[in-house]
C-alpha positions in Angstrom: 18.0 -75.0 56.7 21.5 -76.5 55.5 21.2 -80.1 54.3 23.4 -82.4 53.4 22.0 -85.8 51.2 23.8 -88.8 50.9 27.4 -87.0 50.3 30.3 -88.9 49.1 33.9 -87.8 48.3 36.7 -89.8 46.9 40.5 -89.3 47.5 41.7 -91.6 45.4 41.6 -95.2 47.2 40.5 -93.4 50.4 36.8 -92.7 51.2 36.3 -89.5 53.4 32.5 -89.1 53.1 30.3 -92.3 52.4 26.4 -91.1 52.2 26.6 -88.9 55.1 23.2 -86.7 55.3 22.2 -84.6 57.9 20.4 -80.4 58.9 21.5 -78.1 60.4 18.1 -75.9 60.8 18.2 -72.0 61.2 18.5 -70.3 64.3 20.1 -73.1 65.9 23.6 -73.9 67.0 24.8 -77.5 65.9 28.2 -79.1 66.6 29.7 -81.7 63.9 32.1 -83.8 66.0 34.1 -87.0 64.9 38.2 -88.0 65.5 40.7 -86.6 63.3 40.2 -87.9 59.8 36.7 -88.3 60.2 35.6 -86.4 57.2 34.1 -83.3 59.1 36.7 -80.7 57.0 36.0 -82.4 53.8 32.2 -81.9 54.2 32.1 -78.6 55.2 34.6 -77.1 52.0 32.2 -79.6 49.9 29.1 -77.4 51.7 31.4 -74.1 50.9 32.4 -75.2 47.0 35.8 -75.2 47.7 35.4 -78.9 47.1 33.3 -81.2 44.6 31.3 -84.2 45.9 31.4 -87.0 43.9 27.7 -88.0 44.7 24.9 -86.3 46.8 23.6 -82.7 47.3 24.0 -79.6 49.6 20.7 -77.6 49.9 20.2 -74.4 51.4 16.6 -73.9 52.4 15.4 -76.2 50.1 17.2 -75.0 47.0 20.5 -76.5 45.5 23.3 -74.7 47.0 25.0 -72.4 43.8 27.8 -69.2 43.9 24.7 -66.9 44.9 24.0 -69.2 47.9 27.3 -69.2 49.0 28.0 -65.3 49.0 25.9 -65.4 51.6 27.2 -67.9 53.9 30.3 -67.0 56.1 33.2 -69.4 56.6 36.0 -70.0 59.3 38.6 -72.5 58.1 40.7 -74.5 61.1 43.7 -73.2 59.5 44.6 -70.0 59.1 43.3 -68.0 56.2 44.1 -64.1 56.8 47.0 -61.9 55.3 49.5 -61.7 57.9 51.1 -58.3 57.1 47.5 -56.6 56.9 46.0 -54.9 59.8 43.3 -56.2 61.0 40.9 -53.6 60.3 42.2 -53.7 56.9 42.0 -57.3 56.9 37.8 -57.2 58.0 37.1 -54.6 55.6 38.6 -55.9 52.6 36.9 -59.4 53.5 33.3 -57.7 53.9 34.1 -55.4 50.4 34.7 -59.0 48.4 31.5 -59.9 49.7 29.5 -56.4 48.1 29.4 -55.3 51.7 29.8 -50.9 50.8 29.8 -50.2 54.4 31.3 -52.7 56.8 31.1 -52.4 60.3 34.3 -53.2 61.4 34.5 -51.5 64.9 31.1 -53.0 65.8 32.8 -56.9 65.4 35.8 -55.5 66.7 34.4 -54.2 69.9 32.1 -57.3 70.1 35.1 -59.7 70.0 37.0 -58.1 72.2 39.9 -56.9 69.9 39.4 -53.4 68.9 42.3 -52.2 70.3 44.0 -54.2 67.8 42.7 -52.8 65.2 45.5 -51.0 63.9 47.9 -53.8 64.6 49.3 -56.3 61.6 47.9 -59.9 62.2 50.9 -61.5 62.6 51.7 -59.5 66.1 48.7 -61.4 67.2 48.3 -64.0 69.5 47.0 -67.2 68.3 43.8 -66.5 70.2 43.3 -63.2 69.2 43.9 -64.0 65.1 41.2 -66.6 65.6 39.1 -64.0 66.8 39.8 -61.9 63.7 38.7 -65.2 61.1 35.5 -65.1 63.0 35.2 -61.1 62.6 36.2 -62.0 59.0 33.7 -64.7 59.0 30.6 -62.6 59.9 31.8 -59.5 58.1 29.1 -59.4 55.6 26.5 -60.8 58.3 26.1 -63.9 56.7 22.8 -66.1 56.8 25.0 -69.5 57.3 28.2 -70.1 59.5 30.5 -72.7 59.1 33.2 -72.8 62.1 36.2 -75.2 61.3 37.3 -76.2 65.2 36.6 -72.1 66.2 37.3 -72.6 69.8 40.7 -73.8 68.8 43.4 -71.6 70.9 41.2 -69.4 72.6 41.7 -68.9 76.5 38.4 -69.3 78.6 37.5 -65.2 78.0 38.3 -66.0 74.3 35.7 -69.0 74.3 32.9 -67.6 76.1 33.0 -64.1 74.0 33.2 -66.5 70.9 30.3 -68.8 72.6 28.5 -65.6 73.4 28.3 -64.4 70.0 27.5 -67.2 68.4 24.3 -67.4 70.4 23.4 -64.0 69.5 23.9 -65.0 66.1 21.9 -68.1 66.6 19.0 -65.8 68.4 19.1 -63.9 65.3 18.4 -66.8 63.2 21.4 -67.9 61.6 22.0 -71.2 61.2 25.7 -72.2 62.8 27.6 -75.3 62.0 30.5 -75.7 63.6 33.2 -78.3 64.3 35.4 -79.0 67.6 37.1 -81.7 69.5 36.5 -79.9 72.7 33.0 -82.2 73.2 31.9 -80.1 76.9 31.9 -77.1 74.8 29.3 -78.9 72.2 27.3 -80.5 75.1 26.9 -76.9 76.4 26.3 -74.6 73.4 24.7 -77.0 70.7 21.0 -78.0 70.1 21.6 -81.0 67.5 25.0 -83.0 67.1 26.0 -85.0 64.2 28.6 -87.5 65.0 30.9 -89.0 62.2 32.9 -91.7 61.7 35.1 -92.8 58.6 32.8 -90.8 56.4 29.6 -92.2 57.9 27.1 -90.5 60.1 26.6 -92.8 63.5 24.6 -90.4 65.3 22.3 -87.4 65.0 19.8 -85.6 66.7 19.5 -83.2 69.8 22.3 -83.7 72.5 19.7 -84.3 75.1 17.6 -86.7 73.5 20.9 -88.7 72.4 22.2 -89.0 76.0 18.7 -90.0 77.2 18.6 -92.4 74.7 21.7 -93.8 75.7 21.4 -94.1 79.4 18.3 -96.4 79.4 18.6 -99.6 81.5 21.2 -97.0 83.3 21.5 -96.0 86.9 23.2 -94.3 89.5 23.1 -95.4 92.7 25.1 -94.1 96.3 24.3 -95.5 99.1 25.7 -93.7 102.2 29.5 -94.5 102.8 30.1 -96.1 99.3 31.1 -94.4 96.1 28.3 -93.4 93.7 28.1 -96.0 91.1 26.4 -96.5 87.5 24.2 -100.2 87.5 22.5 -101.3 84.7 19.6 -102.9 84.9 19.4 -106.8 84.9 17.8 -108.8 82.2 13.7 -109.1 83.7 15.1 -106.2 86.8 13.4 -102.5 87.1 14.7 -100.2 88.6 12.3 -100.7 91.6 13.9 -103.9 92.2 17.5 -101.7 91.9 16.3 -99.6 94.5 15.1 -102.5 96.5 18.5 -104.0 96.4 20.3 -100.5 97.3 18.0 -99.9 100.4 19.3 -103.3 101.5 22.9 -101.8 101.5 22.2 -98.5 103.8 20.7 -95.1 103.0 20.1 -94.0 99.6 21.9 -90.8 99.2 21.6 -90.4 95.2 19.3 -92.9 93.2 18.7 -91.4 89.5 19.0 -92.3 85.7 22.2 -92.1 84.8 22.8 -89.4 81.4 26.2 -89.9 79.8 28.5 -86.7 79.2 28.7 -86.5 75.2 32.2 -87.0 75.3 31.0 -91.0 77.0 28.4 -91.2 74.5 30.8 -90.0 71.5 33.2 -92.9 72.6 30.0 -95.4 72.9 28.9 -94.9 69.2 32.6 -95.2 68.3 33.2 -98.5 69.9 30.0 -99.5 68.5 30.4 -98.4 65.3 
């Protein structure tokens, strides 16, 4: 398990993180989501030491994270961070060497990510898409025991996103504990077990994606009554929702009556408003 206690980090005048704590536990998939500025890329190169913390701790299964620690966790930064003029295989190889890897198995990740007919090609003929699947090849070179995906889904097509997805499950199955940041909040909703959700530094939210949006849809209904549009009702102060129903019958027939779940993308910009 990756945690993360009561982080903060200065930039001069400007707090990015202020106490934020939260796990990501092993085997599992778990998206870190928050607007632009929110602090997401500052924690995660605090969790990889390419940043200091000015207060708190990151723990890997249970132990203060040190250099050993993070040989062993694999890291894919939003922007990009290969050697343009290298071929990719090169490129994978040379990334799995630096990490004591003798023997890495380039053509396997290749062929898993769909680009090993590229192999021989320098990265900078690439397509967005297809460099971003390199960085992940890259990033699971020395099959690490941690992944930490800056915004990974970023320029992918739809094939590009569910190979990616795909693999990260696998991963996941295998036990690996995956971390990973995106904006695109469906792709969260459908791949991620737990969500963290940030604000100006500050965790606002945290837990499993299902038991957030049931959380946040009590009191909440939808109701369709036959030749209306559906529509979300919340529940009046002293109402339940047998009285709801009551008052929908006397409207026509019921076509959908059922508690209404937000989308995480609602129930991201609910615990923004609210924050």
């Amino acid at each position: 398990m990756l945690e993360l206690d009561d982080l903060t980090r200065r930039f001069g005048e400007t707090t990015a993180l202020d106490g934020l704590t939260f796990s990501v536990p092993d085997g599992g998939l778990f998206g870190f989501v928050g607007r632009n500025g929110a602090g997401k890329t500052t924690a995660m190169r605090i969790v990889l030491g390419v940043l200091a913390a000015d207060g708190g701790s990151v723990r890997w299964r249970g132990e203060e994270v040190d250099r050993a620690a993070r040989a062993r966790f694999g890291y894919m930064p939003e922007e990009r961070g290969l050697y343009p003029k290298m071929k990719v295989a090169e490129q994978v190889d040379y990334f799995a060497r630096l990490h004591g890897v003798s023997s890495p198995v380039t053509g396997e990740l290749l062929e898993r990510l769909g680009i090993a007919e590229r192999a021989g090609d320098h990265v900078e003929s690439l397509s967005l898409g297809n460099q971003q699947r390199v960085q992940l090849a890259v990033a699971l070179s020395h099959d690490p025991e941690l992944l930490v995906l800056d915004e990974p889904f970023s320029g992918l097509d739809p094939l590009g996103v569910d190979v990616l997805a795909e693999v990260l499950r696998e991963r996941a199955r295998a036990g690996v504990a995956v971390l990973f940041s995106s904006h695109q909040l469906e792709l969260v909703e459908r791949l991620c077990d737990g969500v963290a959700i940030i604000e100006a530094g500050r965790l606002i939210a945290e837990g499993s994606v299902r038991d957030l949006r049931a959380q946040a849809s009590q009191g909440r209904w939808e109701v369709e009554v036959e030749g209306e549009d559906m529509e979300v009702v919340a529940l009046a102060e002293g109402q339940d929702s047998q009285g709801l129903l009551d008052d929908a019958r006397g409207r026509g027939h019921i076509r959908r009556f059922a508690p209404h779940e937000p989308t995480l993308a609602e129930l991201f910009r609910g615990k923004l408003e609210a924050a």
